[in-house]
C-alpha positions in Angstrom: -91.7 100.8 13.1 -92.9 104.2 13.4 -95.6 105.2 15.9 -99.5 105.2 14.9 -102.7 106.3 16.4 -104.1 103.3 18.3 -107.9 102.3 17.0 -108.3 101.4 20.9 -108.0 105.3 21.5 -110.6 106.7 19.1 -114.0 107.6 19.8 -116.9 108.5 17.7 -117.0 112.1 16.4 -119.5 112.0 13.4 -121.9 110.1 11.4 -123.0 110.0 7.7 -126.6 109.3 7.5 -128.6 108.4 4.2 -132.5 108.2 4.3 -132.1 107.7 8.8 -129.9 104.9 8.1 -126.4 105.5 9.5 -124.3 104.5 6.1 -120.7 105.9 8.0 -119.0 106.9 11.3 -115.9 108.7 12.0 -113.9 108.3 14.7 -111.3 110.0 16.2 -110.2 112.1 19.5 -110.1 116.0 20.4 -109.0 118.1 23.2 -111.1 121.4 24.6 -108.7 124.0 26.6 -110.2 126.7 28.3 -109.8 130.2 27.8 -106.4 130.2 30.4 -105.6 127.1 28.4 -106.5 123.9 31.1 -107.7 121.3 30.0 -111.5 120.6 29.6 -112.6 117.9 27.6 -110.3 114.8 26.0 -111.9 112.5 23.9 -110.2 109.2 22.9 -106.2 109.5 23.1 -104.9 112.9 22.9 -101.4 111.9 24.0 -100.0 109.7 20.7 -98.4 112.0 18.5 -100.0 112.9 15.3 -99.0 114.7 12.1 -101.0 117.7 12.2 -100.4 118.5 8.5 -101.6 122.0 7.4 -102.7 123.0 10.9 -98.6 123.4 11.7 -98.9 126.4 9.3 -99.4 128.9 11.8 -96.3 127.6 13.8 -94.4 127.7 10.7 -95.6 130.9 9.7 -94.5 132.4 13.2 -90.8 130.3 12.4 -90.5 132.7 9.4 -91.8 135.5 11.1 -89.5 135.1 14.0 -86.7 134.5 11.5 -87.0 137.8 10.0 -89.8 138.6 6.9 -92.1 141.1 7.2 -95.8 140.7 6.4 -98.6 141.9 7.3 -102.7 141.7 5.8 -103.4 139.2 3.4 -99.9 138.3 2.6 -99.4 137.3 6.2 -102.8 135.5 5.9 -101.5 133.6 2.6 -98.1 132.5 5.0 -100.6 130.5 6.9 -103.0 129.5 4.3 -104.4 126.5 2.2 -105.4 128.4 -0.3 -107.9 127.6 -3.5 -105.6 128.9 -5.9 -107.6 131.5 -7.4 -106.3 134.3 -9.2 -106.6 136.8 -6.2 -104.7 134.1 -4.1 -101.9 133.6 -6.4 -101.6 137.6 -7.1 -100.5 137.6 -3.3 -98.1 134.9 -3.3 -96.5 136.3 -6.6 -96.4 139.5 -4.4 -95.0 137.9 -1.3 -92.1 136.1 -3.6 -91.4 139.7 -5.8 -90.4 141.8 -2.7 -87.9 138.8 -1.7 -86.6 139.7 -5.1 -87.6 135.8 -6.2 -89.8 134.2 -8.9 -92.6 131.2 -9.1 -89.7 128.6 -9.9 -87.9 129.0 -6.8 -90.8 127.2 -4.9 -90.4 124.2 -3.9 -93.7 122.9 -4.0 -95.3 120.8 -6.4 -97.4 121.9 -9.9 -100.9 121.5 -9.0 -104.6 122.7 -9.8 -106.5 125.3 -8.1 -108.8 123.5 -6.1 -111.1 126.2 -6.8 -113.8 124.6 -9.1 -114.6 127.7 -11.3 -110.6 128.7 -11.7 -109.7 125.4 -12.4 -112.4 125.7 -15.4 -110.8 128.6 -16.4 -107.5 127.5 -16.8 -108.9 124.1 -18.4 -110.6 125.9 -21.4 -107.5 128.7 -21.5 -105.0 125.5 -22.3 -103.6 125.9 -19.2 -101.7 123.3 -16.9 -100.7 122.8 -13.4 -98.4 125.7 -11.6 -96.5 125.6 -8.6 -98.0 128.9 -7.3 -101.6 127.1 -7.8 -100.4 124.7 -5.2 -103.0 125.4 -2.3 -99.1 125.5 0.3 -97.3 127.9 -1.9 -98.3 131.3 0.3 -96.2 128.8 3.0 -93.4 128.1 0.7 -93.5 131.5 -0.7 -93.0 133.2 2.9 -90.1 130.2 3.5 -88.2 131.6 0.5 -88.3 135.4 1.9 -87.6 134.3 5.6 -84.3 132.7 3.9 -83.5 136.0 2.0 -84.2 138.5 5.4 -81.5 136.2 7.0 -79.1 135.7 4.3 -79.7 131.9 4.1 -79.5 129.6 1.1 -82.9 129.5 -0.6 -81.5 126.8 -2.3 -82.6 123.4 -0.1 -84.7 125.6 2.3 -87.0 122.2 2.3 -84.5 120.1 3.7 -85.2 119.5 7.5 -81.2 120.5 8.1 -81.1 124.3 6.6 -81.1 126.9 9.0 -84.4 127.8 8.1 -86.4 124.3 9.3 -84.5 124.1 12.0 -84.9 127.5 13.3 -88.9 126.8 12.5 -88.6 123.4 14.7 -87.4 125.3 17.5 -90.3 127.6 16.9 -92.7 124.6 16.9 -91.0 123.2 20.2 -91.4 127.0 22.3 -95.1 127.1 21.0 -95.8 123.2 21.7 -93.7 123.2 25.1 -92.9 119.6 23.8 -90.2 118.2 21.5 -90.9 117.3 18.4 -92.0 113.5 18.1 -90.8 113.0 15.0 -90.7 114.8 11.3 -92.1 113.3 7.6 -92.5 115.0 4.7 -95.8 117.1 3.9 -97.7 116.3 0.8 -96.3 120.2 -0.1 -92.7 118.7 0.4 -91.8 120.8 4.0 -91.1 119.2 7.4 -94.0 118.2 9.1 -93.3 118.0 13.1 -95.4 115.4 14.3 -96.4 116.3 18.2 -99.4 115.0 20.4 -103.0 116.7 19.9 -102.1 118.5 23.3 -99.3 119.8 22.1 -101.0 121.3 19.2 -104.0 122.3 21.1 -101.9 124.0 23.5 -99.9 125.8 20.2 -103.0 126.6 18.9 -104.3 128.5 22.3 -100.9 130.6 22.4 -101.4 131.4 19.1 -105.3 132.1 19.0 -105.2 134.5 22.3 -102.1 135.9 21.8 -102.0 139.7 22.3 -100.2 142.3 19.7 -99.1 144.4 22.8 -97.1 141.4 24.5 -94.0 142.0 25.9 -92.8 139.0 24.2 -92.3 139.2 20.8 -93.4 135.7 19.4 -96.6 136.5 21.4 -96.8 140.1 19.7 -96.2 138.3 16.1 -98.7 134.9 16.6 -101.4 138.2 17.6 -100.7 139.9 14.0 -100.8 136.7 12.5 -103.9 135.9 14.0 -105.7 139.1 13.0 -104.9 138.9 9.6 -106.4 135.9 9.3 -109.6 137.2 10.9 -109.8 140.3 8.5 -108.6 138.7 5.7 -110.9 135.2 5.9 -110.6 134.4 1.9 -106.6 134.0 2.4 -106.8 131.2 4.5 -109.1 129.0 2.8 -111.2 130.7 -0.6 -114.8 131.8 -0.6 -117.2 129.2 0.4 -114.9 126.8 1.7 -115.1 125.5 5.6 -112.3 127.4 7.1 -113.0 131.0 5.5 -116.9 130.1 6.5 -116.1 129.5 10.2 -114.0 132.5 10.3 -116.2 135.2 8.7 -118.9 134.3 10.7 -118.2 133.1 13.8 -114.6 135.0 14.6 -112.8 132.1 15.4 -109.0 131.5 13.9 -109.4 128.4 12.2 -106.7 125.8 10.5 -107.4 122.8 9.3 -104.9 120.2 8.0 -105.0 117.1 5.7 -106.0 113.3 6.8 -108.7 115.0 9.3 -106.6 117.5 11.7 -108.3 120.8 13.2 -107.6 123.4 15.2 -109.7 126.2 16.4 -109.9 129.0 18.7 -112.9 131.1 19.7 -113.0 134.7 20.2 -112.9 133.8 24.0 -109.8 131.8 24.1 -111.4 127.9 24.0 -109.4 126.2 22.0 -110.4 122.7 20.1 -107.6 120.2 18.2 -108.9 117.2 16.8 -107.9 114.3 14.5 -110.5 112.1 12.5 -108.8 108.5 12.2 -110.0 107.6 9.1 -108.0 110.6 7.5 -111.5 112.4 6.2 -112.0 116.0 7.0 -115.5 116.4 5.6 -116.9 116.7 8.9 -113.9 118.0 11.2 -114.9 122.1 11.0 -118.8 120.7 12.3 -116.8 118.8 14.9 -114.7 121.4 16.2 -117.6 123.8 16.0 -120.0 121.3 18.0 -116.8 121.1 20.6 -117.3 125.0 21.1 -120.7 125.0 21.7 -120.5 122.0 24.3 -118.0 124.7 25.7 -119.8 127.5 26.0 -117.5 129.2 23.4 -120.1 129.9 20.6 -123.8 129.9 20.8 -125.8 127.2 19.6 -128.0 129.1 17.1 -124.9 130.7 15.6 -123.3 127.5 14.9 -126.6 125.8 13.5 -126.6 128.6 10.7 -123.0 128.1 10.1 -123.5 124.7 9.7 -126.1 125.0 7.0 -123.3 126.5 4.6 -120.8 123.6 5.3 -120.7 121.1 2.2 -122.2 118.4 4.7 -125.6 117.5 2.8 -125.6 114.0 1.9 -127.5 113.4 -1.7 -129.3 111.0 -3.7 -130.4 111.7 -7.2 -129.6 115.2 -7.0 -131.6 115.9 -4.3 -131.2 115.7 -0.4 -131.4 112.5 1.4 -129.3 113.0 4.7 -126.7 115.0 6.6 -122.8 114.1 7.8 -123.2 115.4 11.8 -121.6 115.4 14.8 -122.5 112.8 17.9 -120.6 114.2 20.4 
């Protein structure tokens, strides 16, 4: 039977509250590292190996990277992003796939909607139907396909966990982590996910987040390009209005957040937060992480508080406002 997250090691992160009466609660556990990367806080277990879902893309990003493509700006944003599929997103994943001399049908991804509200609309009333490069992953896959062509491997199969590609982006994963890999399932996107402790990922996360482009090391000089492309290109990552491209634009952290409740982030001074909500939501995970900071010294209160206010967080009834989803740690 394969390994889970005990319920024993979970701790409360967030409540839901309608009209002062506590309708939800979300538990989970999180890990604060300094800005030299030592351990600070742990809440609930932060040993059990998780699948950190979407927050792996900047490891797998740097696996591509490392493996030969060439990106920089917002194409090197969209290798790391879960993007809302609107038109200026897909224009840069078409872009990324045309200089690797490919097309939208070599991803490997699944059709999907934008997740942008007003593209999705569009694309409704235009007759339209789902699209692979719509696929909120397919900047990831897109970047896999042109790692594959800068070596010379198969694009054919570059999902399966045994090409040269996913195993040269598991070893990646492993120098970033310091750990082996726990074990690997398939993402929702169809690519490897490496499932790895939330100190593992934490400690990924810090390399990556205060990693220098003058390094002497090379991954190090790559994860610091990566990293500020993301920061100058904030509506790659995640689309306008949405959590991770908000935290980002105005607060300067690097940001990745990852289905079934999974976030890292790293302030501009090197603390670094990983968490996991239990219960699989992520409604409340980038106020969480955030919240961590503060209790770190990393961000200012007052700057957070006016981030928070543009989160979708407001709990409603009838239309109208009736309570907030916020942290309790």
């Amino acid at each position: 039977m394969a390994e889970t997250f005990p319920v024993t090691g979970a701790v409360e992160l967030a409540v839901v509250e309608r009209s002062g009466f506590v309708e939800s609660r979300h538990a989970g556990a999180a890990i604060v590292l300094d800005p030299d990367g030592v351990v600070q806080t742990t809440l609930g277990d932060v040993d059990t190996p998780i699948l950190p879902r979407s927050s792996l893309k900047p490891l797998q990003a740097l696996g591509c990277l490392t493996a030969g493509v060439t990106l920089d700006g917002e194409r090197l944003a969209l290798a790391t992003a879960s993007h809302a599929g609107t038109d200026r997103h897909v224009a840069v994943v078409r872009d990324i796939l045309h200089s690797a001399g490919l097309g939208e049908d070599d991803l490997g991804c699944p059709p999907s909607w934008p997740t942008d509200t007003a593209t999705r609309d569009e694309m409704v009333r235009e007759l339209g139907r789902p699209e692979r490069v719509r696929m909120n992953c397919s900047g990831k896959h897109a970047t896999m396909l042109a790692a594959c062509v800068a070596r010379g491997w198969d694009t054919a199969g570059y999902l399966d966990p045994e090409h040269p590609l996913q195993l040269h982006i598991r070893e990646v994963v492993e120098r970033l982590t310091g750990a082996k890999v726990a074990a690997t399932a398939v993402d929702g996107c169809g690519a490897p996910v490496h499932a790895m402790s939330l100190t593992a990922l934490a400690r990924a996360a810090h390399r990556i987040g205060t990693a220098s482009e003058r390094s002497p090391f090379g991954l190090h000089r790559l994860a610091g390009t990566l990293v500020r492309a993301v920061r100058e290109n904030p509506w790659a990552i995640d689309g306008p209005g949405r959590p991770d491209t908000i935290a980002i634009e105005r607060l300067g952290v690097f940001a990745k957040g990852g289905a079934e409740g999974v976030m890292i982030m790293t302030a501009p001074n090197g603390v670094t937060v990983a968490l996991k909500v239990l219960d699989g939501s992520g409604r409340a995970a980038t106020a969480i992480a955030l919240t961590l900071l503060v209790r770190a010294g990393a961000l200012t209160a007052a700057d957070v508080a006016g981030v928070i206010t543009q989160l979708p967080l407001t709990v409603t009834g009838g239309g109208n406002p009736v309570g907030l989803i916020r942290p309790t740690i």
